[in-house]
C-alpha positions in Angstrom: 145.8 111.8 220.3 149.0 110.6 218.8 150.4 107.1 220.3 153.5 108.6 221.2 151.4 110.8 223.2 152.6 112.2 227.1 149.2 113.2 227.9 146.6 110.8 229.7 142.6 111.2 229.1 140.4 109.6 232.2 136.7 109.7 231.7 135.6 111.5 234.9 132.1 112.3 235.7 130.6 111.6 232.1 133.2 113.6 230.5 136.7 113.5 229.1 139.6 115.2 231.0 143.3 115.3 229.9 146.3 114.9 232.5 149.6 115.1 231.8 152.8 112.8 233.5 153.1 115.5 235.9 149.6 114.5 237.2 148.3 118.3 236.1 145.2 118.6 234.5 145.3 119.9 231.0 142.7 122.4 229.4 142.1 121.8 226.3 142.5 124.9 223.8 141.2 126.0 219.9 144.4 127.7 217.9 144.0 130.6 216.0 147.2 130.4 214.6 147.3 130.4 210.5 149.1 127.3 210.2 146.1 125.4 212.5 143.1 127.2 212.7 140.5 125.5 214.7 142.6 122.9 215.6 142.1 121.8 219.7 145.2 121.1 221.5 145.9 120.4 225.1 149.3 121.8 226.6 151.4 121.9 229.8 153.4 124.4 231.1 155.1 122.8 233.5 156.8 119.7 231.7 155.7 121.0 228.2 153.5 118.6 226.5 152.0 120.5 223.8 149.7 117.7 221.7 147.1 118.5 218.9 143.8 116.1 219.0 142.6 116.9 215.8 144.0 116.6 212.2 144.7 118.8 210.0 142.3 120.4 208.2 141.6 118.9 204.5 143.2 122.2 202.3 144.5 125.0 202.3 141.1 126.5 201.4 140.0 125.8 204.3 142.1 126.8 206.8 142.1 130.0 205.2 138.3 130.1 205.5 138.7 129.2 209.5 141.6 131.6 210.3 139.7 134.6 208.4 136.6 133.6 210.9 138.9 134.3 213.8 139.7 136.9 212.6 136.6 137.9 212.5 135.7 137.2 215.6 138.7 139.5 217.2 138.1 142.4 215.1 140.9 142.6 212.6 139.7 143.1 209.5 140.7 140.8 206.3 139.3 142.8 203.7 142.7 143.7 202.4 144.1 140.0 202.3 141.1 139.3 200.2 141.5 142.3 197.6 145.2 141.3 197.3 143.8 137.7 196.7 141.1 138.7 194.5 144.0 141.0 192.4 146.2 137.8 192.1 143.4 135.9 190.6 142.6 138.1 188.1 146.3 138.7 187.3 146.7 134.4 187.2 143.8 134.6 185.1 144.5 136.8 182.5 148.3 135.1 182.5 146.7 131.9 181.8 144.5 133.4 179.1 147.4 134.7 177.1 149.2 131.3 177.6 146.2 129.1 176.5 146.5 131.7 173.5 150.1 131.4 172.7 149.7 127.3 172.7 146.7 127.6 170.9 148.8 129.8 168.1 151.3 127.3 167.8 149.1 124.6 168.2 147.7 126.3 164.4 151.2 126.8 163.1 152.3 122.8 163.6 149.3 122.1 162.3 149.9 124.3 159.1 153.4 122.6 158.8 152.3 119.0 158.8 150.1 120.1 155.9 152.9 121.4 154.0 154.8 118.3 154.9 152.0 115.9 153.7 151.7 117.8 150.1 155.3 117.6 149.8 155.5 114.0 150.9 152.5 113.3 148.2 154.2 115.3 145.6 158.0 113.7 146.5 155.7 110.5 146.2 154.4 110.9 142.8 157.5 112.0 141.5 158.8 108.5 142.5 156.5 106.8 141.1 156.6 108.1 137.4 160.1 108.0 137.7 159.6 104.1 138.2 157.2 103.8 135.6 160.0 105.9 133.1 162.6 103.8 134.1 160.7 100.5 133.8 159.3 101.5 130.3 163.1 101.9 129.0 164.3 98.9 130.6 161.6 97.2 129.2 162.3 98.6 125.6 
């Protein structure tokens, strides 16, 4: 529990019980809410403490795997909320195939231009040079 917490725990008997300020005992609870699946949390009615005891689970991936057990375990099936996943993989997939393609293409054609810009650079280079040598032999004369 959180330090700015309103509930109490008291070991009694061996075991950990939760009491709120309003001296009620508070049961504690599992969501199976989306946004915190598996998550235990003790609550009051009365004066409405509501306070989580665990964290949060580590990803996304897994609080999709939790929330799809409880699912489970009420009856509602997730079989379509995984075909529509499994569709927007593929489709993600196939996107980032055509764009590792696309860079990959132009990628080739920058590369093609910096040759063409070295040979002319060599060429522009050469020229230079027995342009010096011309005009150093007719000073020279």
């Amino acid at each position: 529990m959180s330090s700015s917490s309103s509930a109490q725990s008291r070991v009694i008997g061996g075991k950990i019980e939760f009491f709120c300020n309003c001296n009620r005992q508070l049961r504690v609870q599992t969501s199976t809410s989306r946004l915190n699946p598996g998550k235990r949390y003790v609550k009051c009615g009365d004066c409405r403490v509501y306070e989580f005891l665990d964290d949060d689970l580590p990803s996304e991936y897994y609080k999709e795997l939790v929330f799809g057990f409880f699912q489970r375990q009420r009856g509602v099936d997730s079989r379509p909320m995984v075909e529509a996943l499994a569709l927007e993989r593929s489709r993600l997939e196939e996107e980032l195939k055509v764009t590792k393609t696309t860079l990959e293409d132009e990628l080739k054609t920058k590369k093609a231009k910096l040759e063409v810009y070295d040979r002319l650079f060599m060429v522009m280079l050469g020229c230079l040079c027995v342009m010096c040598v011309g005009i150093g032999m007719s000073i020279s004369k």
